[in-house]
C-alpha positions in Angstrom: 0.0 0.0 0.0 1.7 3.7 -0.9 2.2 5.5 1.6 -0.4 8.5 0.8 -2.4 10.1 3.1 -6.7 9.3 1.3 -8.1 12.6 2.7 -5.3 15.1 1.5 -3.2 13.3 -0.8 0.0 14.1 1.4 3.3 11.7 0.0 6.6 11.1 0.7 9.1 14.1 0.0 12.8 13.8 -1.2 15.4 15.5 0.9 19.2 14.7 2.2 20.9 13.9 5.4 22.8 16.4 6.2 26.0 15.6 8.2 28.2 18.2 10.1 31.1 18.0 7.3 28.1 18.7 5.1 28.4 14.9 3.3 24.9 14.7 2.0 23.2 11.1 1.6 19.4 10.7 -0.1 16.7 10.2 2.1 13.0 10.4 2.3 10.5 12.1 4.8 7.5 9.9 5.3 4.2 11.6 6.3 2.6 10.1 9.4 0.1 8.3 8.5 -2.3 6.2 11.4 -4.8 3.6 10.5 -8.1 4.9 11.6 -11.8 4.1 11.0 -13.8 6.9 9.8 -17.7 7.5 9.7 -18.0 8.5 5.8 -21.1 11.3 4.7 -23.5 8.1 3.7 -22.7 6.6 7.3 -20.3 3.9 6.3 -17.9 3.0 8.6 -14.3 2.7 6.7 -10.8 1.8 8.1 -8.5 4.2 5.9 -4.6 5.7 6.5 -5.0 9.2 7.4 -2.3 12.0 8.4 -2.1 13.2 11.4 -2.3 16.9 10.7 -6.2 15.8 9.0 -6.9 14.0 12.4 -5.9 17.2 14.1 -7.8 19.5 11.8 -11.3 17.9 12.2 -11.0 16.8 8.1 -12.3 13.5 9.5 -15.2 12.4 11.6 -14.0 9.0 13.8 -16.3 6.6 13.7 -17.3 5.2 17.9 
């Protein structure tokens, strides 16, 4: 499964590690992404990966 938040579409970003002598080495920043069930607008009750800044945000409803 990618790792893609299914509410805002957040993905994985592209950066470097960054030592002190400035030696820089590929890496990737991973959203954080929880499992949670979530009561969808017809009432379904669906168990999707969702970022934590949606969570936060009220983007979701939880379902009980």
């Amino acid at each position: 499964m990618a790792r893609i938040c299914e509410v805002c579409g957040k993905k994985p970003m592209a950066g470097n590690h960054v030592s002190h002598a400035h030696n820089r080495v590929p890496r990737r920043f991973l959203p954080n992404l929880q499992n949670t069930r979530v009561k969808l607008p017809s009432g379904a009750v669906k168990s999707i990966q969702v970022c934590t800044n949606c969570i936060k945000s009220g983007k979701i409803q939880k379902a009980a």
